[in-house]
N, C-alpha and C positions, 0 to 999 in steps of 0.2 A: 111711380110704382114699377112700371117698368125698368127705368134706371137703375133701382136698386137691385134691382133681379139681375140687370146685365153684368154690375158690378159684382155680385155673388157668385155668379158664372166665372167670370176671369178671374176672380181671385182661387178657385177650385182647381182652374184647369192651370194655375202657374204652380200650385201647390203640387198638382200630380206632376207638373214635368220636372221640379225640381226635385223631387222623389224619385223618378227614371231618372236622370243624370246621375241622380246619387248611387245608385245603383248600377248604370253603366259603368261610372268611377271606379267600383268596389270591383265589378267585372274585370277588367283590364291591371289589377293590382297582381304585383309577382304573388304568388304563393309559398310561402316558406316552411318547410318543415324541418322539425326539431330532430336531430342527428343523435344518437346515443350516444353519452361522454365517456371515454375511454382515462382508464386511470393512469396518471403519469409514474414511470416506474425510474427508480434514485440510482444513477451509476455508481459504482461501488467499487475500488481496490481488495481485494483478497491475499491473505498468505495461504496458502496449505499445508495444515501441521503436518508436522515429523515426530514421532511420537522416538525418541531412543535416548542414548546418555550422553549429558553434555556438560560441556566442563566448566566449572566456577571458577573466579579470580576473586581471591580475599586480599582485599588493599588496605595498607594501614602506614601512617607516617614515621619516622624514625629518624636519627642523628646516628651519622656513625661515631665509632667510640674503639680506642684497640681492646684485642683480646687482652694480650700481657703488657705491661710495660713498669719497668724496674727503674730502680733510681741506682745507680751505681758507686760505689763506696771501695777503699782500697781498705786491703785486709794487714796490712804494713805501712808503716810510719817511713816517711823519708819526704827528700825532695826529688821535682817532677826534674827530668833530664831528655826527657821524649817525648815528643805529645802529637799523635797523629792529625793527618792535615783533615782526614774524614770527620773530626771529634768537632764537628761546628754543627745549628741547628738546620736541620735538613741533609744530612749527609747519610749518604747510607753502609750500612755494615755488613760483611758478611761474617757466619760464626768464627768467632776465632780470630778475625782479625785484631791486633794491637790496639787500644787506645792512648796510652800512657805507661810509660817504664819511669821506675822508680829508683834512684840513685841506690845500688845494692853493696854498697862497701861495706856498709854494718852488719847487714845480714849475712853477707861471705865470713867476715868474722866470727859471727856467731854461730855458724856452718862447721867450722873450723873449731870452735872453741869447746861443741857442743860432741865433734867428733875426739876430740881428747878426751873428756868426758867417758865418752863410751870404749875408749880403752882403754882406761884407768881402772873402768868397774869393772872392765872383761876379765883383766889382770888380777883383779882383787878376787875376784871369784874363784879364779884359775888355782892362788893360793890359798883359797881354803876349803877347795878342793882338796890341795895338796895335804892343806894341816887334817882336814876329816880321816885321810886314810892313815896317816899317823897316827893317830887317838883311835884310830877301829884296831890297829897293830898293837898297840898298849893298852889297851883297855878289854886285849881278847879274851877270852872265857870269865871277864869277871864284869861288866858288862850290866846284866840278870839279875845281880842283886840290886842293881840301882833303884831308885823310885824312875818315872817315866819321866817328868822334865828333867833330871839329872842326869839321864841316859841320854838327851837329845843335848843338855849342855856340854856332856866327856864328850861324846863322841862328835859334838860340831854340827849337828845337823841344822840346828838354831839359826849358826854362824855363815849356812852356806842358803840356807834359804833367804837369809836378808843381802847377800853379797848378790845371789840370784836377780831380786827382785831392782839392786841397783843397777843391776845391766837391764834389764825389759826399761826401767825409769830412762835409763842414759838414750837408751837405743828411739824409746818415744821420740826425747826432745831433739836427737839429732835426725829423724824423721821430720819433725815438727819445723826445724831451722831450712832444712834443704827444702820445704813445700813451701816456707817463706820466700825463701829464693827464688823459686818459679812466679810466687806473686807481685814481685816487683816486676812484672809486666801485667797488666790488666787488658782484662781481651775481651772481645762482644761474647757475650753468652748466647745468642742465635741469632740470627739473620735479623735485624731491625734497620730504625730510624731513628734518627739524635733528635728529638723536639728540645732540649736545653742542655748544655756545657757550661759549667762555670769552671775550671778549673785551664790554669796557665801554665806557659811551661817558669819552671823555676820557682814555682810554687812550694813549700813544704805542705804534705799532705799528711793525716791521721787519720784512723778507722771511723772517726764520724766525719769525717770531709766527701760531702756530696760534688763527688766528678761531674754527673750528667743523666740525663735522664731520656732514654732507649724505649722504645716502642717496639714490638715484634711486627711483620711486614708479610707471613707468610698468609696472615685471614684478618678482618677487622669482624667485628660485630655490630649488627645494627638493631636497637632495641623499639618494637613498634607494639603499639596498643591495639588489640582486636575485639569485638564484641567473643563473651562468653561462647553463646549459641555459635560461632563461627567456626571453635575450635573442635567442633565434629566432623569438619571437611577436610580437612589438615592431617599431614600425616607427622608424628611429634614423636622423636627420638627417646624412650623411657615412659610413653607415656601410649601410647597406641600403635609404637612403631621399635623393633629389637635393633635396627640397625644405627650407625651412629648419623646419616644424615635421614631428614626428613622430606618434603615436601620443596621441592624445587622453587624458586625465587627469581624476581628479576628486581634486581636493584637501581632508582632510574634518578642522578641528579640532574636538576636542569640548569647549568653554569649561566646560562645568560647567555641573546645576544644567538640566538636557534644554537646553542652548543647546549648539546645532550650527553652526557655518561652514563655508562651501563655498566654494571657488573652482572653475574650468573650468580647466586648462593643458594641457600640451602637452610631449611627451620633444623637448629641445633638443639634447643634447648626453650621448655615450657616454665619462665619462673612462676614462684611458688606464692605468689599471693597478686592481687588485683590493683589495678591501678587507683588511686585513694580519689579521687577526682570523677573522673568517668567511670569508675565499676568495669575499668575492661580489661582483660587478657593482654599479658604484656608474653614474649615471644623475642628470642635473641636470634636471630638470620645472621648465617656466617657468610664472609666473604672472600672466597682464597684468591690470592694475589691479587690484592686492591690497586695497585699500583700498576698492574701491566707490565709487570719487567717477564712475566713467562718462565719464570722458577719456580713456580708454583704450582701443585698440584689444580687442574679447572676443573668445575661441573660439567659432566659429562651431556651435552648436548647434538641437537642434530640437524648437520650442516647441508646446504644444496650448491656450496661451494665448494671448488676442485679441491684434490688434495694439497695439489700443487700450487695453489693460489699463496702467494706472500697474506698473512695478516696483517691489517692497516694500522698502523700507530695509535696509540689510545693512549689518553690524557691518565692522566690516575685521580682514586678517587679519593680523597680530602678529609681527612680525622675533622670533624666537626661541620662537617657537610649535612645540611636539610636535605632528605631524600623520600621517594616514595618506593614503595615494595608492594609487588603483585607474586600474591602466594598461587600455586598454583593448586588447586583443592580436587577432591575424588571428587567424580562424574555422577553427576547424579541421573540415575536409570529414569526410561520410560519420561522423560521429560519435553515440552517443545519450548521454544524460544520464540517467543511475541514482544510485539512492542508495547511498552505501557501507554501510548494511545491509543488501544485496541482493549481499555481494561474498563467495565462498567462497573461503579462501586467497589469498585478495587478485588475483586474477585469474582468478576462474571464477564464471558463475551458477546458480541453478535456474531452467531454463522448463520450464512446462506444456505436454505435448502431448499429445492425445489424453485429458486428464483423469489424464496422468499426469508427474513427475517427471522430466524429464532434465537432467545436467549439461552447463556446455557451455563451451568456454573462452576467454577474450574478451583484448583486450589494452589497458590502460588506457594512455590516453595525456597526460591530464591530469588532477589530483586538485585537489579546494576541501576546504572544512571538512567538509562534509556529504554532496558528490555527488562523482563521478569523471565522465569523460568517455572511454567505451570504444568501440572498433570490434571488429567480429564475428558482430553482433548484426542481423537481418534485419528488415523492415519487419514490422511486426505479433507479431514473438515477444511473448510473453506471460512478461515475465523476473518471477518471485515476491517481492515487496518483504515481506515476514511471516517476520518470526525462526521457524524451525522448531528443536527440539528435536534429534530425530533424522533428518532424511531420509534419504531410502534413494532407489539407483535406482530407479524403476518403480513407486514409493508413487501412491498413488491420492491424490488430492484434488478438491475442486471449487473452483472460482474465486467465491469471495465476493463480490468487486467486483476495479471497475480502479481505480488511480487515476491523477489524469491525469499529462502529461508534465510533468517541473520547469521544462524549455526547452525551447520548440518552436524549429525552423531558424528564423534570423535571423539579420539581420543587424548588426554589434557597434553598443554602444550610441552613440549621441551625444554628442560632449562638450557 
């Protein structure tokens, strides 16, 4: 009995010490307290708009193509006796120079022949001039009684009116013979380029014998397809514009190989029906002096080079050349340039205010490859150019950096 009472005892007093340890343990344990969690805030890139008017490029493809080009024919039959060394393909002309002269022995003849002619009828008139005053001297005061053609057959007037009219006849053809004579030389009709010659010397030629066929060199044209709606930015000769150029141009082929060609032009001309294919605005952009020879009148442009600076040799530009054209278009007012990775559903942005997140909704009114051109947007917003993951209204960020504007207001480029 007593045993079991001792064993009751020690087992109590091991229970409570194991209880005190436990409790000393708990004693001596660090204490931790829980910190307030601070919200992490998203760094962010900013542009800050510029609200003013900034200038469009309407880009459209095109082939060039010449304005004039004649096939050339002689106006006199003969054979070839001259045949210029310029008259091959690729040769160039100036107005008036010679192509081909034409063997004129017959035509001199017929100069000659044409001019006897004309003084045989001069002669013939001259006498019946003389007979008319005759028959007025013998037929005087009796005359009156005639009938009226019997009056004009006494007195000759009949006879002098037809002898008349064979001199103006004589005097045509011997005009007619001597302007033959000048055509037996054939001469460029304006400043071009031969693209094909078939004609040899010693060749007999006739009014249907195609010589060669001439290209004019002073402007080419290039024909490009634009959307509809594009053609309100554009300034179009006859159609929104009284003068004869339009809307300045840059004309840009790329030869291969980093060689770049440019010309300057200029929208001449809006045709009159749409492209059957695409539904779009087709547009003829002129090109003065394609060629870089510098006799040509240029688009007036604006240079940061001396006056005195030599111009660098330039390639010329190529009848049937694939090209691209940037029209230069009116400014559209009150507008900023963003980048379209800055665009939420295609018409909304994030700005930063107060170090926070707002959406805001804007209206695009032009679009390029990279940028749009939107109204909405107030001087200084702070619109977020940084792909975000998730944004949320009202998220916290801080502004990393700005970067700067893509266009600032100006005015459109130069041609």
């Amino acid at each position: 009995m007593k045993r079991a009472l001792a064993q009751g005892v020690l087992i109590v007093i091991v229970i409570v010490a194991a209880l005190v340890m436990m409790r000393v343990i708990r004693g001596m344990k660090p204490q931790v307290t829980a910190a307030p969690s601070e919200r992490r805030q998203v760094p962010v890139v900013v542009q800050r708009a510029q609200p003013g008017a900034h200038p469009v490029t309407v880009r459209g493809l095109g082939e060039v193509k010449p304005v004039h080009q004649l096939r050339v024919t002689s106006e006199v039959n003969g054979r070839v006796v001259e045949r210029s060394d310029g008259l091959a393909p690729g040769g160039l002309l100036r107005r008036g120079d010679p192509l081909i002269r034409i063997d004129a022995r017959d035509v001199s003849a017929q100069v000659a022949s044409q001019r006897a002619a004309l003084e045989q009828a001069s002669v013939a008139l001259a006498d019946e001039r003389g007979r008319k005053s005759v028959a007025e001297y013998e037929w005087q005061g009796r005359s009156e009684s005639l009938a009226d053609h019997a009056r004009e057959f006494a007195l000759r007037d009949v006879h002098v009116r037809s002898a008349q009219a064979n001199v103006e006849a004589a005097r045509e053809q011997f005009g007619r013979a001597k302007r033959d004579l000048g055509r037996t030389t054939v001469r460029a009709p304006f400043d071009a380029m031969v693209t094909d010659a078939t004609v040899e010397l010693g060749q007999v030629v006739t009014t249907q014998t195609q010589l060669a066929t001439l290209v004019a060199i002073d402007r080419y044209w290039v024909e490009i397809a634009v959307p509809v709606s594009q053609l309100v930015h554009l300034e179009i000769p006859g159609v929104n514009s009284a003068g004869p150029r339009g809307s300045l141009a840059k004309v840009i082929h790329d030869a291969g190989a980093g060689v770049v060609i440019e010309r300057d032009g200029y929208v001449e001309r809006l045709l009159g029906q749409v492209d059957a294919r695409g539904r779009m605005a087709r547009l003829l952009v002129a090109v003065p002096d394609p060629l870089g020879t510098g006799l040509y009148g240029q688009v007036p442009k604006v240079s940061d080079a001396p006056a005195s600076a030599a111009p660098a040799p330039r390639l010329p530009l190529l009848l049937g050349s694939s090209v691209r054209v940037e029209l230069d278009g009116q400014p559209l007012a009150d507008t900023t340039e963003i980048p379209r990775v800055a665009l939420i559903d295609d018409d909304k942005v994030w700005l930063v205010v107060d170090g926070k997140l707002t959406q805001r909704a804007i209206e695009v009114v032009w679009r390029s490859a990279t940028t749009v051109l939107a109204r909405g947007l107030a001087a200084g917003d702070a619109v977020v150019t940084t792909p975000l993951a998730t944004p949320t209204e009202g998220m916290q960020v801080t502004i990393e950096g700005d970067s700067p504007s893509l266009i600032a207001a100006s005015k459109p480029r130069a041609g």
